[in-house]
N, C-alpha and C positions, 0 to 999 in steps of 0.2 A: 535284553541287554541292560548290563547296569548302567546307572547314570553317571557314577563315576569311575575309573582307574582305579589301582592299587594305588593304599600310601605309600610313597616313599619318605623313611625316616631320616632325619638326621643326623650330622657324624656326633653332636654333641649327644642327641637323646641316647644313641648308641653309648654311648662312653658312661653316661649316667648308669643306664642300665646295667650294662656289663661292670661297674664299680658298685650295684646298689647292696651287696653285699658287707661292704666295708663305712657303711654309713646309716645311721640312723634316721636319716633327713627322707625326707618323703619327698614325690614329685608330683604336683598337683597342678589338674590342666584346669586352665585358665580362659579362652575364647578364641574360636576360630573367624578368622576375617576372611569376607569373599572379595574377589577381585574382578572385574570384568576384561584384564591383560591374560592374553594366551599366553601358553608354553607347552612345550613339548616335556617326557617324562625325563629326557636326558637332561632338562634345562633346571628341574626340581631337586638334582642330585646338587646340585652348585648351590642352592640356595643356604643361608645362613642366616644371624639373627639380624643383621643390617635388614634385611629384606623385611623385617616387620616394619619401620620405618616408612622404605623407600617403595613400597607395593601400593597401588594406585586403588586404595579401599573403597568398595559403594555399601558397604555394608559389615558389621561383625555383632555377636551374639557369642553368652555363657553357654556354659556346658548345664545340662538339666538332669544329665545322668549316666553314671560309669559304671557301667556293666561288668564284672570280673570272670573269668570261669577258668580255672588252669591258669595258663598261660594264654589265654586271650582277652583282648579288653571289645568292649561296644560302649563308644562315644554317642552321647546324645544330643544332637542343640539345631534349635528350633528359630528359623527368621521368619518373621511375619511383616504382611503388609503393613501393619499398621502405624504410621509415622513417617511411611514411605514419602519425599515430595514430589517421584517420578519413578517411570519404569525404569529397573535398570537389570543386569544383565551379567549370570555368574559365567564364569571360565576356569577361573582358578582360584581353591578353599587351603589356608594358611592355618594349622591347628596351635598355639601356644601352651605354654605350661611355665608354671614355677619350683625354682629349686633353690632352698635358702634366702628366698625373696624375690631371687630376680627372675624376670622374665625369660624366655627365649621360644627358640622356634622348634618345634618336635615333629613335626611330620607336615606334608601336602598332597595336596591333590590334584588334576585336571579333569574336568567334564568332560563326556565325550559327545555331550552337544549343547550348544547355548541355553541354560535355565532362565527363562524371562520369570520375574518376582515383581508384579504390579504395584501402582502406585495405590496411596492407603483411601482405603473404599470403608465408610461406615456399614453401609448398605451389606457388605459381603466379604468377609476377613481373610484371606490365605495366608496360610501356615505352611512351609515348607523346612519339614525334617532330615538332618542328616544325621547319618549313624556309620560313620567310618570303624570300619574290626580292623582291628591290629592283632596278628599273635608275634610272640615275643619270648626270648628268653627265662623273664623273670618277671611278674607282678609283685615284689614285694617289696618295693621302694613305691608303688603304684597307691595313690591315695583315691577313695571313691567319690570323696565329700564334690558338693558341685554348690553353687549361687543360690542364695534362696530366693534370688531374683529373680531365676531364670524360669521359661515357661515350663508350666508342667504337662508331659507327655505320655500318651496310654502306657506305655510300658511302663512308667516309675507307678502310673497310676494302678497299674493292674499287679504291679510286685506286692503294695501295702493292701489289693485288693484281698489279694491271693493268702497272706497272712492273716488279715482278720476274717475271711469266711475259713480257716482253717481251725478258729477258735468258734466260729460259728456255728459249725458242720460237730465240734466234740461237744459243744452244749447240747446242742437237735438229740446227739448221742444218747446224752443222759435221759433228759427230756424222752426220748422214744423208750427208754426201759422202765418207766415210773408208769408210761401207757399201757405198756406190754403187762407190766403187773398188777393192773387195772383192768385190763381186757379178761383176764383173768375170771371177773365175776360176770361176765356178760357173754352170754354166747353170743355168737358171730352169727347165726343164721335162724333164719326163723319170727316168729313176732315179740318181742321184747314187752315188758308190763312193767312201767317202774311207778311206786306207790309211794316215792320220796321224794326229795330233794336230792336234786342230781347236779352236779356243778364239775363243770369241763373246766379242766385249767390250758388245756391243749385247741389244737385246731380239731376243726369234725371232719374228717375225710372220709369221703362213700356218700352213701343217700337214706334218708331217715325220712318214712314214710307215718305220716301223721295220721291220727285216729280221726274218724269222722268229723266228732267233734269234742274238743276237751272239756273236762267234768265241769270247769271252771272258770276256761274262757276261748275265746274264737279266736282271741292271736294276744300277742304279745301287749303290754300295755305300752311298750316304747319300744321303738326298732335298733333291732342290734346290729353290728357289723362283726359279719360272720365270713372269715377268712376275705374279706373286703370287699363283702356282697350284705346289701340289707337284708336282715331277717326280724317276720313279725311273727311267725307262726298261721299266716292266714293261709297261704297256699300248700295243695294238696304236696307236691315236690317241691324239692328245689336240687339242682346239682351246685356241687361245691366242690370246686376243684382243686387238688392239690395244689402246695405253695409253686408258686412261677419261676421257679432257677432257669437261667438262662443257657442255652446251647449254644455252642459256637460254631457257626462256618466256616470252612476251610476252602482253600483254593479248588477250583473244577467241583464245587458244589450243585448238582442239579435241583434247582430249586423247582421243580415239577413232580421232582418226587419225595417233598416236603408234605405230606397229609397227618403228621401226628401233630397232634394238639400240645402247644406249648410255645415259648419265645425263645429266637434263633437271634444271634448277634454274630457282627462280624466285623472286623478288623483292619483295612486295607485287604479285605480277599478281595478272590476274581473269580465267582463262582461262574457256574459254565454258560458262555456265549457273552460276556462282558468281558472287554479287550482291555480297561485299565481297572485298577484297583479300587475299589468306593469301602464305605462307610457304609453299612445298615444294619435295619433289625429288621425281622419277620414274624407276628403273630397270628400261629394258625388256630382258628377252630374249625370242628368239624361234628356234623351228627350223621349217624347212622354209619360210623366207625370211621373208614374213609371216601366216601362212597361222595358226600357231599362236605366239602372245605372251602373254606373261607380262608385267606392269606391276604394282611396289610401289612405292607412294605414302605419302611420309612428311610428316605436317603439322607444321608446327616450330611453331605456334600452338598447337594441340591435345595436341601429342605425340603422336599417334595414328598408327600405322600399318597400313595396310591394301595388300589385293592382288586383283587380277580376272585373267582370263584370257580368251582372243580364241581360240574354234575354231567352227567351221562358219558362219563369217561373223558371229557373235553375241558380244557383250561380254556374261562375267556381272556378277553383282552384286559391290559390291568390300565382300573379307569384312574384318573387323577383326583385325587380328594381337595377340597378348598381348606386351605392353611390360611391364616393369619399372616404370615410372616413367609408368603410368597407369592407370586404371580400364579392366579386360578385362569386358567384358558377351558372349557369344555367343545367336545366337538360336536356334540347333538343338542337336541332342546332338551332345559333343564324349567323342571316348572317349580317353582317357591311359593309352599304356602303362606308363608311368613314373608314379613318385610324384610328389605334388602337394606342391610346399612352397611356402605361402604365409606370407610375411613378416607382408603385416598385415592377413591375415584372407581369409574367403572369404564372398561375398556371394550369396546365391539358395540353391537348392535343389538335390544334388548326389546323384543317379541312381545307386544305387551298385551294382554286381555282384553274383553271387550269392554269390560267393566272400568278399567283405568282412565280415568279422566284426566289427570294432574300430577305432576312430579310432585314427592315429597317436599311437603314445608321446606323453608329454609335455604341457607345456600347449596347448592347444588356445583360438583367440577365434574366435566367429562373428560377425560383424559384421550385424543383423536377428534374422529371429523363426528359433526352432530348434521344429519343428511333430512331434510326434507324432502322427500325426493317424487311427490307429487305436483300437478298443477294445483293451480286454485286455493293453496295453501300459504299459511304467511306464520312468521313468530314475531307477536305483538304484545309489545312490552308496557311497563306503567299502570297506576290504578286506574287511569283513566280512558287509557289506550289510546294516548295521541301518538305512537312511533311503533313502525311495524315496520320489517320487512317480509313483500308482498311478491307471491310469484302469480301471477294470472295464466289462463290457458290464451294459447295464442300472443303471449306479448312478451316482452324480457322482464326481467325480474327488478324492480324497484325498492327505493328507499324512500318510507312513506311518512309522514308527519300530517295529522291533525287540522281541521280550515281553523285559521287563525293561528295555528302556531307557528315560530320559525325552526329552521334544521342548523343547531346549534354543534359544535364543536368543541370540546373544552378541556386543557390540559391538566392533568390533575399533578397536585406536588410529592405525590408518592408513586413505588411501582413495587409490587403488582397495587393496580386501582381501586380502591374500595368508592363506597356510596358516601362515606362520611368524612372523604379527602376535601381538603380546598382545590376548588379546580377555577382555572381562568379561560374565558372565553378568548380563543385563536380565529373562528371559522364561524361565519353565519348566512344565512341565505334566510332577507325577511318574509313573511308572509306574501309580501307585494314579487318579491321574485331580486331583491337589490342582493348581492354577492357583498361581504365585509368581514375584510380580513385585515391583521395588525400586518400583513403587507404579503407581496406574491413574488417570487423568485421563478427561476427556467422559462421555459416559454407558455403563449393559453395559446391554444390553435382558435381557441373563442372567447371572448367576454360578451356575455348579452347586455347591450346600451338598451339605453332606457329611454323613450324621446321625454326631452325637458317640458313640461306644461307651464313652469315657471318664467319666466322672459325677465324678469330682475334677478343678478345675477347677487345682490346685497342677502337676498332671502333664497339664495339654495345652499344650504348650509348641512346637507345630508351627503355624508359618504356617498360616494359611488360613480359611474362615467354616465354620463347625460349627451345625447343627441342632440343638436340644435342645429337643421336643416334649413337655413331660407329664417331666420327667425331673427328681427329686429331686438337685440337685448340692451337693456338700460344699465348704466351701471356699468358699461364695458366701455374704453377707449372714447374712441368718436360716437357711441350707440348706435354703429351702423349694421346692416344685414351681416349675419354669420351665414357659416356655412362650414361647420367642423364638431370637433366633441368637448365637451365640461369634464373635468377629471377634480371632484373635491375628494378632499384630505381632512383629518379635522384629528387634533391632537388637545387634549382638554378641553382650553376656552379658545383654540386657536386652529386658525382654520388657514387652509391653503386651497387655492383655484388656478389651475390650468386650463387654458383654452389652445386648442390646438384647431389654428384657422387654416381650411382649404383654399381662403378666397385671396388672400397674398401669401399663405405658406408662410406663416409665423408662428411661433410657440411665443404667451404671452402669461404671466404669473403675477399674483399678488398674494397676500397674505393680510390674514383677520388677527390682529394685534392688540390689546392693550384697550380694546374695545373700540376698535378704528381699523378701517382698509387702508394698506398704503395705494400708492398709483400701480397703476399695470407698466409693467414691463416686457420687454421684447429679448428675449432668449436666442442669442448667436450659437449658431452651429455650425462643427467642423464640415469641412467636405462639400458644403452647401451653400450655397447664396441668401444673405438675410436681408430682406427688402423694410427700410423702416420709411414707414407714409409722412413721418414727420422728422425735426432734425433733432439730432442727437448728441447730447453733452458727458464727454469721456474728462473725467475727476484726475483720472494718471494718464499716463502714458499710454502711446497706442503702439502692440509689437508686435509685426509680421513677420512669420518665419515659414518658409519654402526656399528650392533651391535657387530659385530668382522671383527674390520678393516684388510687388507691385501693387500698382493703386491704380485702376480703370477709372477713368472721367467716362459720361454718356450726355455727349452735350445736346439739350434742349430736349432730353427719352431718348436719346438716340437707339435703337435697336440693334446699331451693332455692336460687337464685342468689346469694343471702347473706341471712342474718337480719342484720344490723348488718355498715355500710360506713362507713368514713374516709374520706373523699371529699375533695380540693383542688376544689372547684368554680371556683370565683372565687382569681385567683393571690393569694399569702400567707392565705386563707383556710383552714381545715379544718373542714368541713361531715359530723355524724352523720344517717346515715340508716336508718330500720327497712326491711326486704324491702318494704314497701308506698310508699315516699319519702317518706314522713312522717319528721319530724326528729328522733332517739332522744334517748336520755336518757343524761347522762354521769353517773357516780358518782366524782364526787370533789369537793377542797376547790379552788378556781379562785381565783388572785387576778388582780389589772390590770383591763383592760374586756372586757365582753362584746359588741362590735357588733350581734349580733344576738340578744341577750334580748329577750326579750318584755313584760318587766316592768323599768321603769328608773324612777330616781329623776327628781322634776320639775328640769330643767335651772334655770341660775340665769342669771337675764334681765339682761344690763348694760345702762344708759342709756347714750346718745349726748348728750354736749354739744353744743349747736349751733355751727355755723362749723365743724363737721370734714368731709372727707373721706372717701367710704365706700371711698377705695382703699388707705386705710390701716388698713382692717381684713380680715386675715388669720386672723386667730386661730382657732380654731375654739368656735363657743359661739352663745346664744342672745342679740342685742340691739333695746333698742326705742328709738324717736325719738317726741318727741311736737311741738312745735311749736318754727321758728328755722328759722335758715337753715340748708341741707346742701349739699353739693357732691358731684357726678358720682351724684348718684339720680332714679331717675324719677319720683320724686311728692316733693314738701316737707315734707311732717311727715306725723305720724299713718302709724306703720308699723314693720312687726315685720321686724325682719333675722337669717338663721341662714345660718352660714360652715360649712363643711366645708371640710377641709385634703385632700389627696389629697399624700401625699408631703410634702416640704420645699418644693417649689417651684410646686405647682400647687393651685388649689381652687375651687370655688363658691359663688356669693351667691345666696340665695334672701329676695327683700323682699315681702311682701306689703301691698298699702293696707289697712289695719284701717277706712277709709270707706268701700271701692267693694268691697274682698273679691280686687281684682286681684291675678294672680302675676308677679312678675317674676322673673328668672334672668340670672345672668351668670356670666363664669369667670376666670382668671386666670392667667399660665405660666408658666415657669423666666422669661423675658426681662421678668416685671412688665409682661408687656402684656394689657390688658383686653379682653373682647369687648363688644361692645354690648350693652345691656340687653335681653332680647326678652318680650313680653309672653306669659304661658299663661293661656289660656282659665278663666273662673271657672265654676263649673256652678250660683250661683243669682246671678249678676251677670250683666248687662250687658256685652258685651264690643264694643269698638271697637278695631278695627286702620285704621290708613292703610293699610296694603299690600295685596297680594292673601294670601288664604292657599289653601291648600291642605287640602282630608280624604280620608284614606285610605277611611274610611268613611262609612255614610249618615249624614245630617245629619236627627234628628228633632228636631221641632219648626217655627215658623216663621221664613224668613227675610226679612229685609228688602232692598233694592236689589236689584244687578242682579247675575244671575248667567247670564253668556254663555254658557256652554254647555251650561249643565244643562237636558235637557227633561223630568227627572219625578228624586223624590227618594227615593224608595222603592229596597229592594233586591231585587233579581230571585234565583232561583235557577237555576244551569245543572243543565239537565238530564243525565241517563246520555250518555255517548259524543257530548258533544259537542266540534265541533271551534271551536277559536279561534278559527280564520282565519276561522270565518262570523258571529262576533261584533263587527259594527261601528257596532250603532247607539249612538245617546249611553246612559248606565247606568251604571248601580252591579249587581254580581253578584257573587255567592256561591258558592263551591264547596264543598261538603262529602265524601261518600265517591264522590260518581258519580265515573266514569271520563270523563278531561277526553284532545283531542289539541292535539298542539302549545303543551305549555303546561309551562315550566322545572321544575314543582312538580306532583310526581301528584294530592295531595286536599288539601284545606282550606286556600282561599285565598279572596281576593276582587280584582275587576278592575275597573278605573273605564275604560270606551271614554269617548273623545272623539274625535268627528267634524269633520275639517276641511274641509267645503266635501263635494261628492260622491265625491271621489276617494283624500282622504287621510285621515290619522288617527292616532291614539296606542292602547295600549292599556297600563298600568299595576296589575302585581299585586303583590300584599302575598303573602308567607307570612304566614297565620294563626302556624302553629306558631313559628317559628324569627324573623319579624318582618320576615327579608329582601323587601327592593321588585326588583320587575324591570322592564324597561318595553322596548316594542319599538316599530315604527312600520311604518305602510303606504302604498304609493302607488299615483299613477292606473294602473301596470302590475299590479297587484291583487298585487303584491310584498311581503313582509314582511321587517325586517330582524331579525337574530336576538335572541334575549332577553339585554338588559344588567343586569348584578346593578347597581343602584344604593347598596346599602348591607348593612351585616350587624345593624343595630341601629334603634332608632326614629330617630334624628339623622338629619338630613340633609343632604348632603354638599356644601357651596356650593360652585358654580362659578369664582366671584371673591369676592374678598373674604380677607380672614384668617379662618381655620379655627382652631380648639380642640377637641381631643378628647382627653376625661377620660380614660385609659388608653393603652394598648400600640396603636404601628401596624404593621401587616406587612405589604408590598407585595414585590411583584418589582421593582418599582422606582417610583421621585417623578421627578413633573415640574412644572419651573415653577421658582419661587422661593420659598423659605421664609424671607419676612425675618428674620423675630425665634426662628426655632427653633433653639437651636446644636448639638444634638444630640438624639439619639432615648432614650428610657432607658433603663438598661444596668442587666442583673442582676450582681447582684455575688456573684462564688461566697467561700465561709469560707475559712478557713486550715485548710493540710492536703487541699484538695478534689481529688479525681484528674480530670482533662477526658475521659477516654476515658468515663466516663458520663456525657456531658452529649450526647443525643442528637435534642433536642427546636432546633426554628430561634428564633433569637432571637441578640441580643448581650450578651457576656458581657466583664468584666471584673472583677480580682482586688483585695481591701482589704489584703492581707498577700502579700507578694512568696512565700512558704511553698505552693504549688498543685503538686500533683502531674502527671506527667506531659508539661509544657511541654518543648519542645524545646530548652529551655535555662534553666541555672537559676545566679546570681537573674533574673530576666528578668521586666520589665511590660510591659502590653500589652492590648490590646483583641480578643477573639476573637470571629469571626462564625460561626455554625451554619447549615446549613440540612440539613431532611429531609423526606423525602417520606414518610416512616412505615416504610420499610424502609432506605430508604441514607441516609448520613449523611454530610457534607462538614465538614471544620474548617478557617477559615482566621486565622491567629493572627497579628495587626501587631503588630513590635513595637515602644514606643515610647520605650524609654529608651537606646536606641541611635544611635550616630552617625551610620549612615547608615539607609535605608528599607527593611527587612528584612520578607518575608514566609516564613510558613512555612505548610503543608498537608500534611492527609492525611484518610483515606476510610474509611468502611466500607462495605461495599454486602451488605444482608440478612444473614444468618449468620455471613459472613467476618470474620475479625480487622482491627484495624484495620491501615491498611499502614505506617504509621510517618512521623513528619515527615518532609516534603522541601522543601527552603530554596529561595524564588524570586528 
């Protein structure tokens, strides 16, 4: 099957042709462009010259040759790898021409299956020919001329071949009748005597049998080249065979029945039992007619040459010859008497004599695995042989060095490596067995320590980790008993010492400076407790960051967890607590307010003039209303109001009716917008709500109307190991220390089921302890969906509506709309404050441009934190800048921070 469709031509090339009568202008094809875009042949008829343009080109190439005969043409033009940046991939071939100069489109193609054309290989060139035949009305407006650019192809080559052995073959002509009238004097058979001077201007064809010995000499005094064979005259024969003209192969060639002597060439044939087209030649010799032949076969495709032989009526198998300018593989032993010089390289496994001792002089590549594949054998390297590696019998295979030397590593400044590179030492292990390296990443499952002999720790100044067991050292702290490891460091003239002590769990460092020790130091670590044997003086500030910061007193050692703690409970608070969490006792003189005494002076009660508004009381303090008119309260007169401030811009109103004992509550925010008044429950009043309400817990006493769901008011307890999911009838239940399944919270909670019809249901738990609600749901697939935290506090979290909540919110993220909130509240750090301790999530911004650590200074801004308790993220906006500037950076557990990087 051909590789391509018929061309279809164009309406214009038609038009040329069908006019080329009435025009002297020639049409000259100019370069076909390949496309890797399909089309169908209907889609080819529509194409025009726009389409040279707008066709999505991975490739185009000159014409190299234009074939004429009659009224057919054969286009030649040749795309090669070479140049190639990438495989790409033909569909559709666009042919151009010119007429009167300009361009256009004459004919196209489509492939009938994808031609892949490889990316450009030194090593191995492809050339892939197209030869599209057009016939046609008319070639005589049809010009032949083609690019002298373009590659040149067997057929243009074999045209001009074809012509000059046409003049070759009528010279042979002449030449063969000047012989004939030469032959003339010589009879053809029999023994010849010639008593002259005899001079060939021709070749000798046949065989000339020489006399014993000649009168005047035993061979030639200089050897000739006789039909392009040496001739001296010393040998008894010689055959000389006619000149070499080449035969041609044709398609379903049986090359077995190839036995006359002479050279076979061939073209893109397929002679028989070859399924695609190749390139070769064939030359055979043969003696004793064809009885014994000889056939080498060279594939110009491949480059491969190989050879078979023909005796006792049997073809062997054709072996492969070793070419320069291919890959030689043999499949039996090949024995060489001669040395082997391999340019680049030698591939397999190489048999070698008894006699071979040593690979050739010199550098040596093997190209694969180079296999020692005995015991007791080693490849050892050096004029000295201090480095081998050693395989012994019975042991695993080692890397071996020299007594006295060490096992060096060393990077070299080039690649591939030579011997005469600069190389610097990375890796060493000394003679003594010490590990030194310019430093060690991922993890050692082992370092071998070394016990210390040294006990002055001034004089161990050698890289390496050092044991020191029970061993009194000088030179350390107090000079008392250790019991941990030496870890030195040594950078030039300067040296670093880690002591990591078992006996109070300290890391302690100094550092060799300037030709002087500083003092040892004690290294604080996260997560952990740092015990320091003496007191210690902090230069700045001291900042604890947890979710409730504190400072443990241990009066006298105490061993318990602290006798007296500083505790930030509640944020800007600081809360005294004894070992037991009862509230300690401060000793000292205290001025301003106490929030939480216990003992306070009787607040001082202000009246309310009538006709005012209770949104215009902010203040904070105690007020009472007795009768008149009020605005935006729930009850008219007769009632005690108390304001609490939360900040500058937020607070709560607490009004009580002093007639009914009712509590109301409201709140207020940065944007002055109010929440609705909601009523709380009085405990010897009467309480009336319009709405539904809600309890978390049992409801004692009696109720009155209706209550849907509830079938009993009493509270149940669950039992040991029970599971959740078989908890669905309506109830109230209690969980104390039993062990509960399926359920967010291990002990002490309670859960309200409610039943919806046979199939579904709610089920709603409280933490006792902590206050958090959870609540999950089931359906008629006896499915349950997973437990949702509803809250972290007694409030509850309206669905719609405006929200207000008295403190800090922290979310992954809001949704919805926040009409009246214009920002979240921000801590503000002091003047002087460095950020690299601020490791807690929350938002941060500064009152004094003066904050240490900012990635640029003066510079304001709003900074955001978040942490997960070990890693820490900063992202700093900054906002007195022209344009929208972000800056970040990280800590992650232990690590240092990595330093602003600007987004």
């Amino acid at each position: 099957m051909e590789q391509f469709q018929q061309p279809v031509l164009s309406s214009k090339f038609l038009n040329l042709l069908a006019n080329s009568s009435t025009t002297a202008d020639s049409i000259v094809f100019k370069r076909a462009i390949v496309s890797s875009d399909k089309h169908s042949i209907s889609d080819l008829k529509a194409f025009d010259d726009t389409y040279i343009q707008t066709i999505k080109k991975v490739s185009e190439s000159t014409f190299s040759d234009v074939q004429q005969n009659d009224n057919s043409l054969v286009l030649v033009t040749v795309f090669s790898s070479n140049g190639n940046p990438v495989n790409y991939e033909i569909n559709t071939v666009i042919y151009t021409a010119t007429y009167k100069g300009q361009e256009f489109l004459a004919f196209s193609q489509i492939a009938n299956w994808p031609i892949k054309v490889p990316a450009g290989n030194e090593a191995e060139v492809y050339n892939l020919t197209l030869k599209p035949k057009l016939v046609i009305s008319s070639t005589s407006a049809i010009a032949t001329t083609v690019s002298p650019d373009s590659l040149a192809t067997n057929e243009r080559v074999d045209s001009k071949d074809t012509a000059l052995q046409k003049q070759l073959d009528d010279a042979y002509k002449d030449r063969r009748s000047i012989w004939d009238n030469f032959s003339k004097f010589m009879t053809k058979k029999g023994t010849q005597t010639i008593d002259a001077l005899l001079t060939f201007t021709q070749k000798i064809q046949g065989r000339i049998t020489l006399a014993d010995k000649a009168d005047s000499a035993d061979k030639l005094t200089k050897t000739k080249k006789l039909n392009g064979f040496d001739f001296d005259g010393s040998a008894e024969e010689y055959n000389i065979p006619a000149d070499l003209k080449p035969n041609y192969l044709w398609d379903g060639a049986d090359l077995d029945n190839l036995k006359v002597p002479g050279l076979y060439v061939g073209y893109k044939v397929k002679p028989k039992g070859y399924n695609a087209p190749i390139n070769i030649s064939i030359l055979i010799e043969a003696t004793d007619g064809r009885y014994s032949v000889k056939q080498m076969k060279t594939d110009f495709d491949t480059k491969i040459i190989s050879a078979r032989f023909y005796s006792n009526n049997t073809w062997s198998t054709w072996d492969k010859l070793p070419s320069e300018s291919s890959t030689n593989d043999w499949s039996g032993d090949n024995t060489f008497q001669k040395e082997i010089v391999a340019k680049k390289g030698l591939k397999g496994n190489a048999t070698t004599s008894s006699t071979a001792d040593k690979l050739k002089e010199g550098d040596q590549q093997v190209k694969g695995s180079f296999t020692l594949p005995n015991d007791n054998s080693m490849l050892r390297v050096g004029n000295d042989g201090d480095m081998a590696i050693v395989k012994k019998q019975g042991s695993q295979g080692t890397f071996v060095v020299g007594a006295g030397r060490s096992f060096i590593i060393n990077k070299s400044d080039k690649l591939p490596v030579n011997v005469t590179d600069n190389m610097n030492k990375i890796f060493e292990v000394t003679p003594t067995g010490i590990v030194m390296a310019n430093r060690f990443t991922g993890s050692a499952d082992k370092l071998t320590v070394q016990d210390s002999s040294n006990t002055d720790l001034d004089k161990l100044t050698t890289d390496g980790i050092y044991k020191v067991w029970g061993v009194k050292l000088t030179n350390y702290r107090g000079g008392w008993t250790v019991y941990g490891t030496v870890a030195v460091t040594t950078y030039g003239n300067n040296i670093q010492q880690i002591v990591f002590e078992n006996s109070d769990n300290t890391i302690n460092v100094r550092w060799f400076s300037a030709n002087k020790w500083t003092d040892w130091g004690v290294v604080a670590r996260d997560n952990q407790a740092t015990i320091w044997k003496s007191s210690q003086t902090f230069q700045g500030g001291l900042e604890i960051s947890h979710a409730t910061p504190f400072i443990d007193f241990h009066f006298k050692n105490s061993t318990k967890d602290f006798t007296s703690r500083i505790i930030e409970d509640i944020e800007g608070r600081l809360a005294f607590r004894k070992s037991d969490g009862s509230v300690g006792t401060i000793l000292a003189n205290l001025q301003g307010n106490a929030d939480t005494a216990t003992t306070a002076r009787s607040p001082q009660v202000i009246g309310i003039l009538p006709n005012q508004s209770l949104n215009d009381y902010k203040t904070p303090g105690s007020y009472s209303f007795q009768d008149g008119k009020i605005n935006n309260s729930p009850v008219n007169n007769w009632f005690s109001l108390s304001v609490i401030s939360i900040g500058s811009y937020n607070g709560t109103q607490i009004l009580q009716d002093s007639n009914t004992g009712t509590i109301w509550i409201r709140g207020w925010s940065s944007t002055n917008t109010w929440t609705e008044w909601t009523q709380i429950s009085g405990l010897n009043s009467d309480n009336k709500w319009t709405g539904k309400q809600e309890f978390s817990k049992a409801i004692v006493g009696n109720l009155q109307g209706n209550a849907d769901t509830a079938t009993r008011t009493g509270m149940i307890d669950i039992s040991n190991n029970t599971n959740l999911n078989d908890l669905k009838d309506n109830g109230n239940y209690s969980c104390g220390t039993n062990n509960t399944y399926n359920s967010p919270v291990s002990r002490w909670f309670t859960i309200v089921v409610v039943r919806n019809g046979d199939y579904n249901g709610t089920q709603t738990l409280t933490d006792t302890n902590s206050g958090n609600v959870w609540v999950r749901t089931w359906s008629s697939g006896n499915q349950f969906t997973n437990w949702e935290k509803m809250s972290k506090d007694n409030t509850v979290v309206h669905n719609s509506g405006d929200q207000y909540i008295n403190g800090r919110v922290g979310a992954k993220s809001f949704g919805g709309n926040a009409d009246t909130a214009t920002n979240l509240q921000l801590q503000y750090l002091p003047k002087g404050f460095h950020v690299d301790g601020i490791k807690s999530s929350g938002t941060y911004t500064q009152i004094d441009g003066d904050i240490k650590g900012l990635p640029a200074y003066p510079v304001w801004g709003i900074m955001e934190v978040t942490s997960n308790g070990n890693d820490v993220i900063q992202r700093f906006n900054v906002t007195n800048g022209a344009d929208d500037i972000v800056f970040c950076q990280r800590r992650f557990a232990l690590n240092e921070w990595s330093g602003w990087k600007k987004f």
